[in-house]
N, C-alpha and C positions, 0 to 999 in steps of 0.2 A: 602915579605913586613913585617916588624914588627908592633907589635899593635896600637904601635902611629901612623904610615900613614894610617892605614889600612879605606879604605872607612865605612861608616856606615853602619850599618844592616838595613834593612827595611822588615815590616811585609806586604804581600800583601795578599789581598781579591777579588775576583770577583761574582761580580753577572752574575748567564749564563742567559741565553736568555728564560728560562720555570721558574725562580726562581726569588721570590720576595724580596730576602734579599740578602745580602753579604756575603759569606763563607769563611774561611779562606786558601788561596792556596797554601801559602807556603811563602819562604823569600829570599832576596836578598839582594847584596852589590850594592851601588851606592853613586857620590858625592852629590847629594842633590836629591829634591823630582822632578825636572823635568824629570832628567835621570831614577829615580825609575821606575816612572810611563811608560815612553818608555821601558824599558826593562822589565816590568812588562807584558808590552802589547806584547811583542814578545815572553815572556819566557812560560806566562801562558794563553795566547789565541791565539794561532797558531792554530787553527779550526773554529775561529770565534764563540766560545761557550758564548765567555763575552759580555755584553752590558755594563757595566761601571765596572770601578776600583776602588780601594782607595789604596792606601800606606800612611804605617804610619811608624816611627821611631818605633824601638823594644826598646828604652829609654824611650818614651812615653808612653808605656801601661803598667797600673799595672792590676796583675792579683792576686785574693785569692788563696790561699795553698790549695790543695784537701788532704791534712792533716788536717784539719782545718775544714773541710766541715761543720762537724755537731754543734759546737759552731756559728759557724760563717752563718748559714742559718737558725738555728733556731729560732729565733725572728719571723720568717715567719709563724711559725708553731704555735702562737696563735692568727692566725687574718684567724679567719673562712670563714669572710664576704669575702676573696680575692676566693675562691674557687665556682666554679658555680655552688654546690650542695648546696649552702646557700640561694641561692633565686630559687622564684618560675618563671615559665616563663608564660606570661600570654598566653591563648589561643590565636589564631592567629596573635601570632610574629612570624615573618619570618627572616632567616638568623643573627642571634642572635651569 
């Protein structure tokens, strides 16, 4: 196939069945996001490890340069108040 037919990329994620968030699992070709999603669910949950999916177009996600790291996350690095050593936690809070 050459580049112009060639189906779309898609980035997929699974959340497994002990994990509260989505991971990234790997990626695949497909004509649109319903066939994604099917072949997402046979490619990367054949153990039954997944409880939901997401597919996304790999044209869709911008990602920062980890060249870049330290310009580009610094701004973070003078806002003290974001970090839990900045406040006090009062006696008897629980699960904080």
């Amino acid at each position: 196939m050459s580049s112009s037919t060639e189906w779309p990329l898609w980035e997929v994620f699974v959340r497994s069945r002990r994990g509260l968030s989505h991971t990234h699992a790997g990626s695949l070709h497909a004509p649109d996001a319903e066939m994604a999603l099917r072949n997402a669910r046979d490619l990367y949950t054949r153990r039954n490890e997944g409880v939901s999916l997401w597919v996304v177009p790999s044209t869709s996600i911008t990602a920062s340069s980890p060249d870049e790291k330290d310009p580009f996350f610094e701004p973070s690095a003078d806002k003290p108040y974001r970090h839990p050593t900045f406040y006090e936690i009062p006696e008897g809070v629980q699960h904080l």
